[in-house]
C-alpha atoms as one frame of an Amber mdcrd trajectory, in Angstrom:
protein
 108.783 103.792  59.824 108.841 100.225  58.223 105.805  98.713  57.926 104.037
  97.417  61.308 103.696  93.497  59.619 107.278  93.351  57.858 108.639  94.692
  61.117 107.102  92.352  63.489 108.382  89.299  60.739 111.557  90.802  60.880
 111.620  91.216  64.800 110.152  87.554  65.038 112.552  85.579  62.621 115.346
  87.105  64.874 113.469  85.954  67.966 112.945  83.004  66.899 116.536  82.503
  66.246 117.471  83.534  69.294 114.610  80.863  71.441 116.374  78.244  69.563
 119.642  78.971  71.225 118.093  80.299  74.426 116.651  76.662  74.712 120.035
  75.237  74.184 121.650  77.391  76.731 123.159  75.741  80.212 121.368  77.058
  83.456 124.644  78.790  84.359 124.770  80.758  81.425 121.116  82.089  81.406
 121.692  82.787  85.449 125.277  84.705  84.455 122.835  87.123  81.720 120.180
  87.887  84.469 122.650  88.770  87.194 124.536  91.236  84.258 121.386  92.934
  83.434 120.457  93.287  87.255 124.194  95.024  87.823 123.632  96.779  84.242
 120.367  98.467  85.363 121.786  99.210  88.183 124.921 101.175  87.034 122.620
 102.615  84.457 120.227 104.011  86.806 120.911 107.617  86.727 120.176 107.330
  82.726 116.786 105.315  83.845 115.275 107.680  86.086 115.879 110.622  83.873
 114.475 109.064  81.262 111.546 108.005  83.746 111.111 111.609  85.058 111.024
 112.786  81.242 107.890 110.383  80.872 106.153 111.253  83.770 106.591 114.856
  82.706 104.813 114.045  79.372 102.288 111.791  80.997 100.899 114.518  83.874
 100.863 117.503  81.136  98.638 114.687  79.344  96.487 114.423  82.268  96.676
 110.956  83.193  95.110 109.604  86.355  96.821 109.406  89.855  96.260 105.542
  89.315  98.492 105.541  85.920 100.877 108.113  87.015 101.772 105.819  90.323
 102.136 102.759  87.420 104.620 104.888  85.736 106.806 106.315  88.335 110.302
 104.942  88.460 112.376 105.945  91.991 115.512 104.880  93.226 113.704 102.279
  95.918 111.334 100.946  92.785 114.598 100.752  90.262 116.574  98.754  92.908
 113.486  96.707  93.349 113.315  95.933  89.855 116.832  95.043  89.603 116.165
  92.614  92.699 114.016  90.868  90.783 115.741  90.037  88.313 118.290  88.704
  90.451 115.996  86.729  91.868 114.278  85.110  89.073 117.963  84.122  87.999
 118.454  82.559  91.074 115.024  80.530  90.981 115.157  77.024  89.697 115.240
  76.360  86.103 112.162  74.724  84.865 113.727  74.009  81.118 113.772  70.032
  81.171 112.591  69.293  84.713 111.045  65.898  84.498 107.106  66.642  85.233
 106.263  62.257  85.106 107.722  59.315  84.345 105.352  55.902  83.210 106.856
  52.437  82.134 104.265  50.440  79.791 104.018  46.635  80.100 106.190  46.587
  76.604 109.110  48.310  78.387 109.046  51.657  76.651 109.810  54.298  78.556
 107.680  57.357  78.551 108.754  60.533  80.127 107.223  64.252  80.486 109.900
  67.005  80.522 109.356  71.241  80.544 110.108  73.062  77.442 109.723  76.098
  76.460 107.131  77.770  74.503 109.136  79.839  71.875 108.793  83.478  71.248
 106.544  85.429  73.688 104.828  88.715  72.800 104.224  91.318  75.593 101.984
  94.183  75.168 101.987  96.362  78.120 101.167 100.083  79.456 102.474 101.803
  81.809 104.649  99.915  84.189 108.205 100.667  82.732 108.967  97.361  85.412
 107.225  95.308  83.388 110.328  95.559  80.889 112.438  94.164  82.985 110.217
  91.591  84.836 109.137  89.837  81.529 112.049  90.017  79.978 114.143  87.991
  82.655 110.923  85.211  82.881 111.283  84.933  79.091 115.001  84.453  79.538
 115.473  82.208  82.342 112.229  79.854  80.835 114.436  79.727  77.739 111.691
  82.106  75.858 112.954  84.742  73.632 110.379  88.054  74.016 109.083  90.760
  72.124 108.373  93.511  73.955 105.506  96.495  72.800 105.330  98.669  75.529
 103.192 101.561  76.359 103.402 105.866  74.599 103.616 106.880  78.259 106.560
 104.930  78.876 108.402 105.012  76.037 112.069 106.677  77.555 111.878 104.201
  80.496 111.228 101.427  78.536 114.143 102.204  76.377 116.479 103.072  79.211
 115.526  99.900  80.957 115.544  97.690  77.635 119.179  98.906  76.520 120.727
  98.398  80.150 119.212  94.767  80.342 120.488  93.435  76.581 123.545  95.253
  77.960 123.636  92.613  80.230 122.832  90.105  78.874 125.213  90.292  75.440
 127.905  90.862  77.758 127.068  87.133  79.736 126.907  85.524  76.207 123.217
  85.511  76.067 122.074  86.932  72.704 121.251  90.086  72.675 117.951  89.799
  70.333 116.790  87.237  73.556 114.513  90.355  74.299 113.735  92.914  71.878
 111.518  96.344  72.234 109.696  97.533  69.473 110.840 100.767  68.308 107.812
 102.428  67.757 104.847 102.984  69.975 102.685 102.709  66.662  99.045 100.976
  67.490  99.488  99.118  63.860 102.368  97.331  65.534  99.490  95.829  68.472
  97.821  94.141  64.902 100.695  93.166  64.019 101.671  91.072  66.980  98.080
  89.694  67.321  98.425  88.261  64.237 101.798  87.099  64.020 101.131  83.170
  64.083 103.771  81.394  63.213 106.333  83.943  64.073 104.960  84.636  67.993
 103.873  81.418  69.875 101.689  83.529  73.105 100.494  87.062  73.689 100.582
  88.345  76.999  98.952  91.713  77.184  99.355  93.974  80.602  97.732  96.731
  80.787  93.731  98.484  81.038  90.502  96.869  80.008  90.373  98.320  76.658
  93.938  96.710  75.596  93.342  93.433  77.320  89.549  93.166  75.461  91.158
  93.918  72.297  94.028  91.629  72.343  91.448  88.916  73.569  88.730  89.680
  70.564  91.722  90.333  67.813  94.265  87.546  68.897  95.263  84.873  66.392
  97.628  83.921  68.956  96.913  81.902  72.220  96.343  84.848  75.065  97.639
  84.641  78.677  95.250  87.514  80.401  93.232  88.894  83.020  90.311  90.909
  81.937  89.412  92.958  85.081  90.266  92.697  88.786  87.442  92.786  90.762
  88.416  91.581  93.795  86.353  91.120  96.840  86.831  90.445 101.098  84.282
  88.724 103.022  84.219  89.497 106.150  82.387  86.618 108.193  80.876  86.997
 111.241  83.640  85.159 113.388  86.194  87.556 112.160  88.772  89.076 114.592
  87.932  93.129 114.672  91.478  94.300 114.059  92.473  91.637 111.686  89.532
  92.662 109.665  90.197  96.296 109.494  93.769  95.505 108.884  93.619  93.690
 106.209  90.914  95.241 104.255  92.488  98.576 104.687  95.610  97.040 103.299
  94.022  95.574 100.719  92.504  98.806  99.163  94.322 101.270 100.042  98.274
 100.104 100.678  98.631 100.929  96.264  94.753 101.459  95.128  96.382 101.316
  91.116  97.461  97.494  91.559  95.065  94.752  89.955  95.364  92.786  93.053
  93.592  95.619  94.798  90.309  95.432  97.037  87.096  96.509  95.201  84.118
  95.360  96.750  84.117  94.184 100.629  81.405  91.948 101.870  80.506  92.274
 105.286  78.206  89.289 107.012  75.057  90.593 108.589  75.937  88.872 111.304
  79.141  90.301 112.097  78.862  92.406 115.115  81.067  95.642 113.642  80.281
  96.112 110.660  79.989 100.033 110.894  83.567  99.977 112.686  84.791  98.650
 109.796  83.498 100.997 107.138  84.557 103.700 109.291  88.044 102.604 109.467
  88.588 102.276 105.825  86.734 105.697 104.724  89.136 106.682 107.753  92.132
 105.945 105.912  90.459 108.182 102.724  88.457 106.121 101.089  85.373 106.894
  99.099  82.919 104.102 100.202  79.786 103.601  98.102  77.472 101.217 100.429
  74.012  99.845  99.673  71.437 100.459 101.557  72.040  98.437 104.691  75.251
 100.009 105.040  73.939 102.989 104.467  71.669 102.982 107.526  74.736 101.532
 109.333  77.133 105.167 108.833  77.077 107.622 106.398  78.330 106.450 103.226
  77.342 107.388  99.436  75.086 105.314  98.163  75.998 102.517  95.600  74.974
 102.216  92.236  74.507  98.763  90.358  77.445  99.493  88.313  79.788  99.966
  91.449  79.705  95.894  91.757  80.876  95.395  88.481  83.691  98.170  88.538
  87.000  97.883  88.959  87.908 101.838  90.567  92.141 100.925  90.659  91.275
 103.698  92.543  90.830 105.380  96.708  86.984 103.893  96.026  85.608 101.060
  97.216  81.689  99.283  97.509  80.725  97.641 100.127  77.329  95.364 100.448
  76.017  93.351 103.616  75.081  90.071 102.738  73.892  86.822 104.302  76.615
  84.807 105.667  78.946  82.226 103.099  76.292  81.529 101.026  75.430  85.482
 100.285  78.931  86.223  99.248  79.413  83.439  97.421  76.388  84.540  95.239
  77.505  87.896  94.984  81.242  87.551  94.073  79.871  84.729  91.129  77.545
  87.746  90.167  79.751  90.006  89.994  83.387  88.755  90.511  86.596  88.466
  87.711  87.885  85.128  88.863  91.174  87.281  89.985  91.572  87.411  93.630
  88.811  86.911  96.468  89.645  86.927 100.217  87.822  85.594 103.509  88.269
  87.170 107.016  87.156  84.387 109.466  88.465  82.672 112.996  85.804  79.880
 111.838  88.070  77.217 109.994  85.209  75.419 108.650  83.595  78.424 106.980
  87.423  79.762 105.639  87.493  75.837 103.905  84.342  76.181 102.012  85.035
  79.468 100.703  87.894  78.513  99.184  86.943  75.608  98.096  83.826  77.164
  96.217  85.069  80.086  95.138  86.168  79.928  91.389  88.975  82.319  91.315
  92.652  82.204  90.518  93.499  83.027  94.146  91.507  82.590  96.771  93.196
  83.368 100.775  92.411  83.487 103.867  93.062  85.905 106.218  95.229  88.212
 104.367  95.208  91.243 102.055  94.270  90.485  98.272  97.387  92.908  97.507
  99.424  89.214  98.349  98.072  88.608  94.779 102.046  88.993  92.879 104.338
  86.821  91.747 107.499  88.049  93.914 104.922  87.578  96.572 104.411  83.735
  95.669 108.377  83.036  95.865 108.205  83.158  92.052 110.961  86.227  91.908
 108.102  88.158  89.505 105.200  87.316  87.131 104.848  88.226  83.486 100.713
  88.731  84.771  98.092  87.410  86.169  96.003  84.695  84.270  92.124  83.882
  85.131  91.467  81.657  82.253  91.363  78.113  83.034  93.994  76.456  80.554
  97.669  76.157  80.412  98.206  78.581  83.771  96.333  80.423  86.404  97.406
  82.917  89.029 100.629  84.315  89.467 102.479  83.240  85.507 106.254  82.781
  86.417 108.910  80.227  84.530 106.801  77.266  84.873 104.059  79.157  83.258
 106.178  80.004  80.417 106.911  76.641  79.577 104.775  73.600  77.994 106.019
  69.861  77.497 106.778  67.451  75.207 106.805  63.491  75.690 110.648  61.844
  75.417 109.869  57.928  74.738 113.178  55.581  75.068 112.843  51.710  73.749
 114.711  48.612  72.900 113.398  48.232  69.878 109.545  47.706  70.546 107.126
  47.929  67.945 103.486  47.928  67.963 103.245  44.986  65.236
């Protein structure tokens, strides 16, 4: 194997070749490439699932948990959902040059602020062979070129799904080194990447704690990232019974694996059912850890201090009593990831405050936390989910994939 640093300069002088003409390219051209590597994967998908159903082979002889085999698992419903996003993302405005302000100084000049894109984009994922394709099209349609380093477990998929997208996209004139996979699953190539500056302008890693903690504390790259996802749902005491044990069933248990997923709920002491609603959710086979006041409420195990700073991505869940807005705003600051936190209320003024005091990337209102996805915003899919507080937040789709620049047009004024 060539060596881990001369491949990623090798990989990134072509990708950086190819962002200059990706940023050149018309909106119709970059839409014709997406909407080829949607129909590619497509006609490809027999190759893609067998490739998939080699790698989950691999994976479950490896022993990997239920959460991280359900990440992997490519079907035909998932595959034509992947290629559906793409499709959409091409059809999504393009953000490449969209005026963001416009000022005119006293002097006459002209000063406007237009989207550009941000260059090369590494991706270091596990996992989720969809991630392939849903970071790849963002890159392309923001006029990024990407560099893709995806996951041991997924290494067939990601190939399958890699080839059958540049497919598409050298075919609709888009060049084909737009999005490249690194051939080898290596860890050297991770250092690599995280140190490429100059050749890679952003890391965006997707994938468990231990790969998002190391790109974070090895980067000498800007990071996009989530650390954890420890979501919470407050359930107040106005809350509508059924909407509450609707949407915090949803919320942890409709795909337990997904970082949008329910952790910890929060029940009001004043809310008149709060055994009903444990009940329902261990009910739909969940393993509820309470503390002790829910513990005298039904028979639950008991909680450890840990639990409130886990995140399971698993059929688990904690769940606490506390008192009113003010107690669950304590607690999720304790103990939250600034990732997604919910409220369950019919009292408006209480919903307002929570999310207006709430410090999280997305805060809602009565609805599931699983809403926490890009396709889910109208954003056709997300390269990941940031909880920093610069450049992006949330949800990171094409406007999160670009930056700006400042185009100034005089008559010939000078400062003197």
């Amino acid at each position: 194997m060539q060596n881990p640093t001369d491949l990623i300069a090798t990989m990134g002088a072509r990708a950086r070749l190819a962002a200059a003409a990706l940023a050149a390219l018309p909106t119709g051209t970059k839409r014709a490439g997406l909407c080829a590597a949607s129909a590619a994967i497509r006609a490809q998908s027999a190759a893609i699932l067998a490739a998939n159903a080699e790698d989950m082979e691999r994976a479950t002889a490896a022993g990997l948990s239920g959460a991280l085999l359900d990440r992997l698992r490519l079907d035909e419903v998932r595959l034509a959902s992947v290629a559906d996003s793409i499709a959409a993302v091409a059809a999504l405005d393009d953000p490449v040059g969209a005026t963001i302000d416009t000022r005119e100084r006293p002097n006459g000049l002209t000063l406007t602020r237009v989207r550009v894109p941000i260059g090369v984009i590494g991706i270091i994922f596990e996992s989720r062979p969809n991630v392939t394709a849903d970071a790849a099209a963002l890159c392309v349609m923001s006029g990024n070129a990407a560099i893709l380093r995806g996951g041991s477990e997924a290494r067939a998929s990601n190939r399958a799904l890699h080839a059958a997208f540049a497919d598409g996209l050298a075919a609709a004139g888009v060049p084909r080194d737009a999005v490249q996979l690194v051939p080898t699953t290596d860890r050297a190539v991770v250092g690599a990447m995280l140190t490429a500056a100059g050749l890679i302008d952003l890391i965006v890693p997707r994938g468990g704690k231990s790969l998002v903690a190391r790109v974070q504390a090895d980067a000498r790259v800007p990071v996009l990232a989530h650390l954890d996802g420890i979501n919470h749902i407050f359930v107040h005491a106005s809350a509508d019974p059924a909407m509450a044990a609707a949407v915090v069933v949803d919320a942890k248990m409709r795909r337990t694996g997904v970082c949008g997923a329910m952790e910890t709920l929060l029940i009001d002491r004043a809310y008149p059912h709060a055994a009903t609603l444990v009940e329902a959710l261990a009910a739909a086979g969940c393993d509820v850890r309470g503390d002790d006041a829910v513990q005298r409420l039904t028979s639950v195990a008991p909680a450890t201090a840990a639990d409130w700073d886990t995140e399971y991505l698993d059929a688990i869940a904690s769940v606490a009593l506390v008192d009113g807005l003010d107690g669950a705003i304590d607690h999720i600051a304790a103990h939250g990831s600034h990732h997604t936190d919910a409220i369950v209320a019919a009292d408006a003024g209480v919903a307002e405050q929570f999310l207006a005091r709430v410090d999280s990337a997305i805060v809602l209102w009565n609805a599931s936390t699983q809403f926490a996805d890009g396709g889910e915003f109208g954003m056709g899919a997300e390269i990941g989910i940031a909880t920093g507080r610069l450049h992006a937040r949330g949800p990171v789709a094409l406007e999160g994939l670009t930056t700006y620049k400042w185009v100034g047009r005089g008559t010939g004024q000078v400062r003197g």
